[in-house]
Every structure is written in C-alpha cells, then in structure tokens.
N, C-alpha and C positions, 0 to 999 in steps of 0.2 A: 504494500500500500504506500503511495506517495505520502508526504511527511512533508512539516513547516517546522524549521527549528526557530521557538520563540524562545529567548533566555536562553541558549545553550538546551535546552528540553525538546523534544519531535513531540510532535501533536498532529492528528490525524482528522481530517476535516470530515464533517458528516458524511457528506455523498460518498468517500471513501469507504468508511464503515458500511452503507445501504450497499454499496458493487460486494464488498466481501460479505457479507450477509449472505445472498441473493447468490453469490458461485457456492459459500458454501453450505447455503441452507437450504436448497433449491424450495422444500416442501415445507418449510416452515411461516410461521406467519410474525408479520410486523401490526401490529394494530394499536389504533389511537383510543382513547376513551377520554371525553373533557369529566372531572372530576367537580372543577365549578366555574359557573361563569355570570357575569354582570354583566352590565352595560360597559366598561370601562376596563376588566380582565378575565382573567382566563387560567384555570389549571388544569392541564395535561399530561393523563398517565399514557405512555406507552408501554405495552406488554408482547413478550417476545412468546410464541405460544410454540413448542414441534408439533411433528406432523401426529400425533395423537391426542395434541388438544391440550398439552401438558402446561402449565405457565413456566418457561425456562428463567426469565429476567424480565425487568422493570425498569422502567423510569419516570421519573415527573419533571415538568419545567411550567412556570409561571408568568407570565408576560401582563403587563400592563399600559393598555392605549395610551396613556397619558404620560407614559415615559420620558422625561426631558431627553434623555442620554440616546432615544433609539428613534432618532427618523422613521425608521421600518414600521415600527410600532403603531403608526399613526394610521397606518391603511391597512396594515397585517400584521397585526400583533397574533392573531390567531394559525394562521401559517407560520409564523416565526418561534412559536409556542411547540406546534407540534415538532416542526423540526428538532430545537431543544431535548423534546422528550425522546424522540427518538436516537438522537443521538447520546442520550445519557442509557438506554436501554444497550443499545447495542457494546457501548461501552461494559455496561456492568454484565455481560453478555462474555467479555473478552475482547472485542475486535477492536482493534486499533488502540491500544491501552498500555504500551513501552513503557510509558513514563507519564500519564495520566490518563482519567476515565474525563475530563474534559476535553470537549473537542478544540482545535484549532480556533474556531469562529467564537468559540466561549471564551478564551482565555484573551484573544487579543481584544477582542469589547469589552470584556471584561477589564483589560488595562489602559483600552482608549477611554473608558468612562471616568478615569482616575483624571486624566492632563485634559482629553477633547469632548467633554457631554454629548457634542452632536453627531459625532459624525462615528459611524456603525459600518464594517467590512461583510462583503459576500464574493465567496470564492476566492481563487487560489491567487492571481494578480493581486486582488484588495488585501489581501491578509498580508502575503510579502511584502507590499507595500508601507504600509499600517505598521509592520515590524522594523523596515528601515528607518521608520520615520522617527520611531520612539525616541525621546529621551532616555537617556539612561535612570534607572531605576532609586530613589534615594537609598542611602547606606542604610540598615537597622541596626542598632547598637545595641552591646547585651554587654554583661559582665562576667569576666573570663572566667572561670571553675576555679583555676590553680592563685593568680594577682588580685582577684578583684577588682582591677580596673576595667574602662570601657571597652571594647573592641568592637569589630564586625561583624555581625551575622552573618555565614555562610550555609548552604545549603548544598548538598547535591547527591548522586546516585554513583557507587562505587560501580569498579568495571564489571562486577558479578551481581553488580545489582540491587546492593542494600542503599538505605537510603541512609546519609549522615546529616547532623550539624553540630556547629562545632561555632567558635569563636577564633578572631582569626585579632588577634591578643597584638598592641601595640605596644606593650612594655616587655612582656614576656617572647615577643617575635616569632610567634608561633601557631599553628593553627592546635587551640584548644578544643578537642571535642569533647561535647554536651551529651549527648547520646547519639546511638549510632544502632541499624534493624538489621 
C-alpha cells in the first residue's frame, strides 16, 4: 500500500485501506450505520462484517457542519463522517496500521487545524503538500528521570518495532528514556 510519511511516521490514506480490503476481503462486507444525527452533526459507526455475517471490527467518527477548521464540512460533513468511520474500521481491522490506526487524511487535518483552521487536504497531492508546508512542530518539555532538569520530549518506534520515549536531557546530554513497549 502506498504510504505519506508525516513526522518521520507512514500513514496510509483511506482509499488505500478500501483497495486492500476489497483484494483481500473479496466476500466481506464494509457497512455504515449513523448512530446519531441532528441538524448540524453526525455519528458514524462502520462495521466490518465476513462472509458469515460475523462483526470482525468497528469504527466510529463524528463530524460537525459547523466546523470552523473543515470547509468540507459545510456541504459534507456527512460523507466526510463516513469516510472517517471507515477508515478507522478498516484500521482496527489491521490494514494499513505500520505505525498508526489513523489514516493519513486524519492526522494531517488533524495538524492543519492546530496552525491553519481553514483549510482541510483530500488525496494524495493535498496531503504531501499540506506536509511540506508545515511548520515544524513546537518542542514539548518534560523533566529528565536521572537530573531533573528540562529536556525534550522525544518519541518514536525502534527498528523491531517497540514504541519508546524518553527525554533527550540538556544537562545530562543524553537521550533519557521514560518508558519504553
């Protein structure tokens, strides 16, 4: 599956997820169910069901017309809701899931809404884009294990796969870890 590396992290965009689904789920099913809705939102359970009817995985996503942060929102919050759910489904499903059950299109809305409220990516140009553009991410500070003084939050995923953090310690010049999976 094609991949957007946002943060150093590969994230897997919806449509991605529906094509491996669909090669390798031929006879299974995707389906939406709205859970609730108003005049102004919407919740969105998708369930992954095999070919026996079984409920394999879930997802929900919530969308609200009146969203400042999502243009989309204003004519399709209802399409932009299910998509959501489905891509959180297929996620907790397994597919496309390296290094998060967030798709692509989540994560960088998700950080355009931090710097730019308005403006909301679709598809694979928008999103790489949207990731050039970013500002770099403010530092989080935490206090080292070993000195006690401030450092840098660090985060990340070893080459086998466990996830660490750790403090990255300006007195003691060292990368302090915090816990590690």
């Amino acid at each position: 599956m094609k991949t957007i590396k946002i943060k150093g992290k590969d994230y897997v965009m919806v449509n991605e997820r529906i094509k491996e689904f669909r090669q390798k789920y031929p006879d299974w099913t995707l389906d939406s169910n709205i859970i609730f809705q108003d005049k102004d939102t919407i919740t969105i359970k998708a369930t992954i069901l095999d070919n026996k009817g079984r409920l394999i995985a879930s997802g929900t996503a919530h969308e609200d017309r009146n969203n400042k942060s999502s243009m989309v929102n204003s004519t399709s919050h209802i399409e932009n809701c299910e998509t959501s759910a489905w891509g959180r489904a297929l996620g907790n499903l397994g597919i496309g899931i390296d290094d998060s059950i967030a798709s692509a299109e989540e994560v960088v809305n998700a950080k355009l809404r931090q710097i730019e409220p308005k403006q909301e990516v679709y598809g694979v140009d928008d999103v790489q884009r949207a990731i050039d553009s970013m500002p770099p991410m403010p530092e989080i500070l935490a206090e080292c294990p070993v000195c006690k003084e401030k450092g840098v939050l660090k985060t990340g995923v070893s080459e086998k796969g466990f996830q660490w953090r750790g403090v990255q310690c300006k007195n003691c010049g060292k990368l302090q870890f915090i816990n590690s999976k």
